[in-house]
N, C-alpha and C positions, 0 to 999 in steps of 0.2 A: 589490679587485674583489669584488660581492658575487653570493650564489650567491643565486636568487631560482627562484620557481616562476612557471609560464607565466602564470598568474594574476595576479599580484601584476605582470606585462610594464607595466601599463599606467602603475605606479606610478615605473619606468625609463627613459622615452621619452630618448634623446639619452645612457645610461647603457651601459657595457659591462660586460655582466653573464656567468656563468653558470647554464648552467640541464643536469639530470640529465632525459634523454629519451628516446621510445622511435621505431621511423621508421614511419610508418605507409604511407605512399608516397612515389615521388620521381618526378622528369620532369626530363629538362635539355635545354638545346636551346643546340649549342656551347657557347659558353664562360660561362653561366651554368647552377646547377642548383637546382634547389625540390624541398625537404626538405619534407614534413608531417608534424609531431611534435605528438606529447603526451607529457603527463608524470603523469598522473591528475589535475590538478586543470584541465587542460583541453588545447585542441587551436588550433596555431597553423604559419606556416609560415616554415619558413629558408631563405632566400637567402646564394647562396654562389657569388659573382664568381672567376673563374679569374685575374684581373687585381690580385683583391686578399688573394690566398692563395698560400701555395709550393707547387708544381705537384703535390709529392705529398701535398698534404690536396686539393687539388680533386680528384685521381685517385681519391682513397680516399671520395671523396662520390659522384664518378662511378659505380663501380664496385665498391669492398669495403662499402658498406651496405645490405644485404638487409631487408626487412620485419622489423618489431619487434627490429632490433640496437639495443642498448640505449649508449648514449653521452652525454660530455660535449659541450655549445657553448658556446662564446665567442662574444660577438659584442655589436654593438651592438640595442638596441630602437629600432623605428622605427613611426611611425603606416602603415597599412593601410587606407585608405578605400575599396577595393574588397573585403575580407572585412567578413566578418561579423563577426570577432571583432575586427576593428580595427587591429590592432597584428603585427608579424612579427618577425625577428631577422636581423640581418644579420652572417652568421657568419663568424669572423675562423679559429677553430681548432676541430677537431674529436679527443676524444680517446675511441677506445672502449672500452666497458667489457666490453660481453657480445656475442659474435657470434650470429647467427642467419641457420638455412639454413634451405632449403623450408619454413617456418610453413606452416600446412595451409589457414587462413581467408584467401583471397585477395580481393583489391576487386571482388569478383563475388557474383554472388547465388548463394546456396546453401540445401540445404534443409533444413527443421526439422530433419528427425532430424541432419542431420550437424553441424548447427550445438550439438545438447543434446550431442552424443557429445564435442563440443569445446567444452564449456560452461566450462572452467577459463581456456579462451584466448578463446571469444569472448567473457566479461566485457572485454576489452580494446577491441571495437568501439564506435563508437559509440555505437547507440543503447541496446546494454547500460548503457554506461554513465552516459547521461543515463538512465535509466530509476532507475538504483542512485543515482545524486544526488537526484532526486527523492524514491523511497523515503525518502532520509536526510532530508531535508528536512520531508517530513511530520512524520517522527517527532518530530524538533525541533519543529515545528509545534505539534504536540499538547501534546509537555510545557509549553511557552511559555504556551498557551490555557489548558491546568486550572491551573495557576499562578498564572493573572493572575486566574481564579475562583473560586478559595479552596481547590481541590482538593489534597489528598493522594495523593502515585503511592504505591501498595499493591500489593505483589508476592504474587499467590498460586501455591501448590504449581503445577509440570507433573506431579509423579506424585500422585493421589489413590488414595482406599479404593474409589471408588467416580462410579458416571457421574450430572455435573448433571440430568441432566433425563431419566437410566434407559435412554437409549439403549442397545442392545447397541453400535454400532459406535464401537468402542472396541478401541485400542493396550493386551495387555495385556501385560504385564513383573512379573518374581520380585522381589517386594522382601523380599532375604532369603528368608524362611521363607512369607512372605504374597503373595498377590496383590495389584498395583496397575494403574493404568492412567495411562497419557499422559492430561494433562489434555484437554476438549475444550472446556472455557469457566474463568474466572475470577469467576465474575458471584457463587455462594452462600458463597463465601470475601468476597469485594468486598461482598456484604449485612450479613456478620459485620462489616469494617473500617467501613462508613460508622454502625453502629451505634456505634461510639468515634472513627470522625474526623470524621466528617458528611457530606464529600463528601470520595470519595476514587477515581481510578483505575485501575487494571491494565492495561498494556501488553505483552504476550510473544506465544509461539507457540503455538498449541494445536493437536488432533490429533484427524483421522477417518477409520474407518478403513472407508472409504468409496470403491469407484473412481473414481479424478478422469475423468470424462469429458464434464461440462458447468459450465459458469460459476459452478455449484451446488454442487461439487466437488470437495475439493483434500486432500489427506492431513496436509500441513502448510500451516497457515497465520498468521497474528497479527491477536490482536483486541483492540483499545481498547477497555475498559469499565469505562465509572463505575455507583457505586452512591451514592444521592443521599439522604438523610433528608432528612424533613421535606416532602416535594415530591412534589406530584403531576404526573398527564402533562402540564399544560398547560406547567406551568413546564419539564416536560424538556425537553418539544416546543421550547422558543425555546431550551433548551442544547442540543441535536443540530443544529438549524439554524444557531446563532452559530458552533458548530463550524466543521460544513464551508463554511460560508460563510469563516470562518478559514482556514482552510485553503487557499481556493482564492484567497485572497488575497496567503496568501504568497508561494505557487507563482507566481503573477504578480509578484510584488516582487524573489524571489529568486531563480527557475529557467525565467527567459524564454527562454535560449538552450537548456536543457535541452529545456523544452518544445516548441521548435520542432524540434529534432531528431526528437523522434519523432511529430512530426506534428499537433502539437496549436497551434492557434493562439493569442494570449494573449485576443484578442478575444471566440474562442467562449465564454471562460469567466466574460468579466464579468457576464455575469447571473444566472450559479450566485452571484455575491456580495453581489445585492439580495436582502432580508428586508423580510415574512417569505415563508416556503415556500407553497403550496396545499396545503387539506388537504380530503379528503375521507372520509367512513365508506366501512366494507367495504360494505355496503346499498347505498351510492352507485354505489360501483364496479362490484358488481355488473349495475348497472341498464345502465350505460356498456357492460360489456361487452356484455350483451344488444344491446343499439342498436347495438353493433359488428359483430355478426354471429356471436358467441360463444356458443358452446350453453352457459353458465355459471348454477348454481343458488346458491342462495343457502345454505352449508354448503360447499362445493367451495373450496379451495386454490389458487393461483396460481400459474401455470409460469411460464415464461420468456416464451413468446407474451401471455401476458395481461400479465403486468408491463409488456412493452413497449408494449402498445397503450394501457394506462394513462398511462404516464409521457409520448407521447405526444400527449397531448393537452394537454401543459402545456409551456411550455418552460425552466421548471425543476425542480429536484427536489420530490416532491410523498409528503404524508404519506396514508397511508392507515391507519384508524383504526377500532381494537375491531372483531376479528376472532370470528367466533363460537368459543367454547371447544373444542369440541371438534377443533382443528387448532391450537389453542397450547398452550403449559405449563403445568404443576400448580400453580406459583406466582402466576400473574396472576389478578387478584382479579375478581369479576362485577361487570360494567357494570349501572349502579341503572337504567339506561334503559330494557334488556332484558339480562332474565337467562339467554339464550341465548349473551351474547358476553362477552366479557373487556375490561380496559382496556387497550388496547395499540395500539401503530402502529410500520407498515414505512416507509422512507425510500428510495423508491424515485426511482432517477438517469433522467434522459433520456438520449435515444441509444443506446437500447436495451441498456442494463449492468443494470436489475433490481434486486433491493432490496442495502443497502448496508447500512442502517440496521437493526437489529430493537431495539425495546422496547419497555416494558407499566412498570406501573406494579407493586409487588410485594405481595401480600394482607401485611397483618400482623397478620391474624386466629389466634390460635393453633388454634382450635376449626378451622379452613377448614383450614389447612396441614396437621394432621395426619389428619384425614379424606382429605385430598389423596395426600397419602402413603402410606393404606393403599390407595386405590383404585389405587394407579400400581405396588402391589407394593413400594413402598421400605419398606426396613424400619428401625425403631426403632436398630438399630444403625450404621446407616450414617450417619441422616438427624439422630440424636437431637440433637446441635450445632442443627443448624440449626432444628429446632423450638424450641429454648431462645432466640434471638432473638424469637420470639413470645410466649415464656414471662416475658422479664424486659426489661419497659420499653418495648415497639414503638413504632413510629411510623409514620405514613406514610411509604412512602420510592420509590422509582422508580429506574430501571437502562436503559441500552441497550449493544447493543454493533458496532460494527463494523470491519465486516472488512478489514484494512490493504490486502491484495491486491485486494477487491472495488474499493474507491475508488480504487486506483492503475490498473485497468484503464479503471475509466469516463473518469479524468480525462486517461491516456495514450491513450487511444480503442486500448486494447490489447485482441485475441483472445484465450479462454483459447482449448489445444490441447484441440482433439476427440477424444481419444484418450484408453486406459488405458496411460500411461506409467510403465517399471516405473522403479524406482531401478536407478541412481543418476538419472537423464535427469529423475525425477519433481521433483529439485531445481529444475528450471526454473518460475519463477513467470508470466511474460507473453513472449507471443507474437510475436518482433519482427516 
């Protein structure tokens, strides 16, 4: 007899297998009882006839299996054309392994906080963890796409000397005898790699130290970013787009059932995976906003209200393009069009989730970077690396980066929480 996971049920039908599971609910009615178990790799349901079991395993299905007791079944796989997932188990023997009293998360609704205070247990529901497949899914996602397009994955530092782009709000930590900081980007590490691999990478967590109280956010979070020689934005522009259009492709190939759990339909999303994107200038958008009813000038920044009403008028994700300088970074090089703005563009989602996307293209003027530098306070010893890129051999090159959590709420159509959540509860990523 072979031990199989729930998953793998369908590959069984007419087989008597077993399977290592946890109970998530039960109901019986006389002399039948329904088991709903999972085992992590999914969720299914066991049938257990009083007729065709010895009175004390039906007693002990009755009565001694409480929410999440953890057990072995036997039994045969049967097809299911009334669930969703198809397939059920019709169980012949039950052997337990772990008992479990009063678990705290019952089949009822409950609220945020008490749900984050029981964040190690409610990873076991549901839609946590369609949420946590998905997540893993991207990630595979992503490695699969820079693979197939010649990229190199490039791991850079979490502790650095010093912050990308000068911010104070920075994680700071003793290294040793020196001060470090939690990284908050991988991107002027990933400038140095794509200058020796060409197209390369970074995928990790980074860190701000910043109150998470809007979608804008988060203390810890994970950002995809390549840095790209040889390329300017236009060419990024269709690699950010072929991305998430990737992406949302897979998601539809591989995590249809995930996706429905938490609400998201596989349909809504086929249009996120026509190309190309709409693109519009900052100027543009400005004008829109005006016409929208928006007291918005042209120098002024995007909240949340504006992104939406942007993204809005397209019904799929839409690039907006060369932002005036002084509201982007020291690194992005001046637009030849107007020397007021920078090369760069946001990737902003519809359905009101906001940009997703940020990049620009990266100056590789030596004479521009270190002018850059002196006027932003960086100083010669923090930064001197990264001037040397300018210094021997430059090229055009271009960068974006985004944020793993940003894209996994627009596409779970998840809430971030409105709140200054302290740790540990701050471990909570989406809102279920």
């Amino acid at each position: 007899m072979e031990t199989i996971t729930i998953s793998e049920s369908p590959k069984h039908v007419g087989e008597t297998v077993k399977i290592g599971v946890w109970l998530t609910d039960k109901r019986s009615s006389g002399k039948i009882a329904f088991l709903q178990l999972r085992d992590g790799t999914g969720f299914f349901q066991g049938i257990i006839r009083k007729n065709d079991v010895d009175e004390a395993t039906f007693d002990l299905a009755k009565h001694d299996l409480h929410q999440e007791t953890s057990f072995y079944v036997t039994g045969e796989i049967a097809e299911d054309k009334r669930s969703k997932f198809g397939y059920e188990i019709h169980i012949k023997e039950i052997e337990i392994v772990g008992a479990s009293e009063d678990y705290p998360i019952g089949n009822k609704e409950h609220g945020i906080d008490f749900l984050l205070d029981h964040r190690h247990l409610w990873l076991r529901s549901r839609k946590p963890w369609a949420l946590m497949r998905i997540r893993s899914r991207v990630k595979l996602a992503t490695m699969e796409f820079f693979d197939k397009h010649g990229f190199t994955q490039f791991d850079a530092p979490e502790l650095t000397a010093s912050a990308p782009e000068g911010t104070t709000e920075l994680f700071d930590v003793k290294y040793f005898d020196e001060d470090a900081y939690l990284s908050q980007s991988g991107q002027l590490y990933g400038e140095a790699g794509c200058m020796a691999l060409g197209k390369i990478y970074t995928m990790g967590p980074t860190f701000r130290a910043e109150k998470s109280k809007t979608r804008r956010h988060m203390t810890e979070f994970w950002m995809i970013e390549p840095e790209m020689a040889w390329m300017h934005q236009d060419e990024s522009l269709k690699i950010q787009e072929q991305y998430v259009a990737y992406l949302v492709q897979d998601l539809i190939d591989h995590c249809a059932t995930e996706l429905e759990m938490v609400g998201r339909s596989v349909e809504s999303l086929k249009p996120f995976t026509e190309l190309p994107y709409p693109r519009i200038t900052y100027k543009k958008a400005i004008e829109m906003l005006q016409e929208g009813g928006f007291d918005s000038k042209y120098g002024d920044d995007f909240g949340s209200p504006e992104e939406t009403y942007l993204a809005d008028q397209f019904n799929k994700p839409v690039f907006i393009m060369n932002y005036p300088r002084a509201i982007k970074a020291f690194y992005m090089p001046t637009n030849p069009e107007d020397d007021r703005e920078v090369i760069c563009a946001d990737l902003l989602a519809p359905e009101g989730y906001g940009e997703i996307i940020g990049g620009s293209e990266r100056s590789y003027d030596y004479d521009y970077i270190t002018n850059k530098l002196e006027e932003n306070g960086l100083s010669k010893k923090d930064y001197g690396w990264y001037d040397d890129l300018r210094k021997f051999g430059s090229v055009p090159h271009s960068g974006f980066g985004m944020g793993l959590e940003r894209f996994l709420s627009w596409i779970t159509l998840q809430d971030h929480i409105r709140e200054n959540i302290p740790f540990p509860r701050m471990l909570n990523r989406l809102r279920p």
